[in-house]
Structures are given as C-alpha cells and as structure tokens.
N, C-alpha and C positions, 0 to 999 in steps of 0.2 A: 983136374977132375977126370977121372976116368968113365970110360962107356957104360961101364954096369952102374955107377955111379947115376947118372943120367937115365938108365933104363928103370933102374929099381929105386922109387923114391923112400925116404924115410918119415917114418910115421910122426905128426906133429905133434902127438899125446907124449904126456910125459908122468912120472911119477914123482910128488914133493913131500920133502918133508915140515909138517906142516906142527908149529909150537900152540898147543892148548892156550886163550886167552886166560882161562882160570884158573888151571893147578901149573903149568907151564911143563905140561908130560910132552914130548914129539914123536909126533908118529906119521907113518906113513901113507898118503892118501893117493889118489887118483886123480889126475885134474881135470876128465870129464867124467865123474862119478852120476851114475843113475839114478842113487840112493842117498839119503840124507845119512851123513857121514857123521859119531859119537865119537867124544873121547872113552877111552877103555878104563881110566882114572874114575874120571870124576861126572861122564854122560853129558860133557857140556857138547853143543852142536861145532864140529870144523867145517861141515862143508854142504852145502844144498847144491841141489840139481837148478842148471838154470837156463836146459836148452839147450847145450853146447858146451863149453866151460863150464865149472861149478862154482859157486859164490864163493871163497873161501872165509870163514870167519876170524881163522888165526893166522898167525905170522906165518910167513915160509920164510922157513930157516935154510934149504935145498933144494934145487932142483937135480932132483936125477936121471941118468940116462937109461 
C-alpha cells in the first residue's frame, strides 16, 4: 500500500445493480439513496431510504465500482 493510498481514503458508497422482484428489468441504483427508488418497467419499489444504506427490495445482481 502506498502513501497516497493511506492519505486519500476510498469512498464506502457503491453503486448496484439491482433485479426488479416483479417484471425482472435490472437497473442501476445507489446504495445510499435519499429517495424512494421505482422500476422504470413496471413502478414496482427497488429501494427505500433507511438512514444510511437503503432497504433494497430486489436482488443485487452487481456490485459496482
């Protein structure tokens, strides 16, 4: 590990990709979202605000960086 390494930390937020429970559309959410998160399909709920992390309702299919 290097110095800049240790000086400049990396942010714990991540972005998922996150599978629709009802029509099985994936799309990509935020995993500390502010806002109560819709599929763009079918308007089923993916993700509630819960403080900190977001509830997620559907699968995560990815985590990405």
């Amino acid at each position: 590990m290097s110095d800049w390494d240790k000086l400049i930390p990396k942010p714990e937020s991540k972005f998922l990709r996150v599978k629709c429970p009802d029509c099985g559309n994936e799309q990509v959410i935020f995993d500390r979202t502010t806002s109560v998160v819709h599929c763009n399909i079918c308007g089923a709920t993916l993700a509630e605000p819960s403080g900190g992390k977001a509830s997620i309702k559907g699968e995560i299919v990815a985590i990405l960086d």
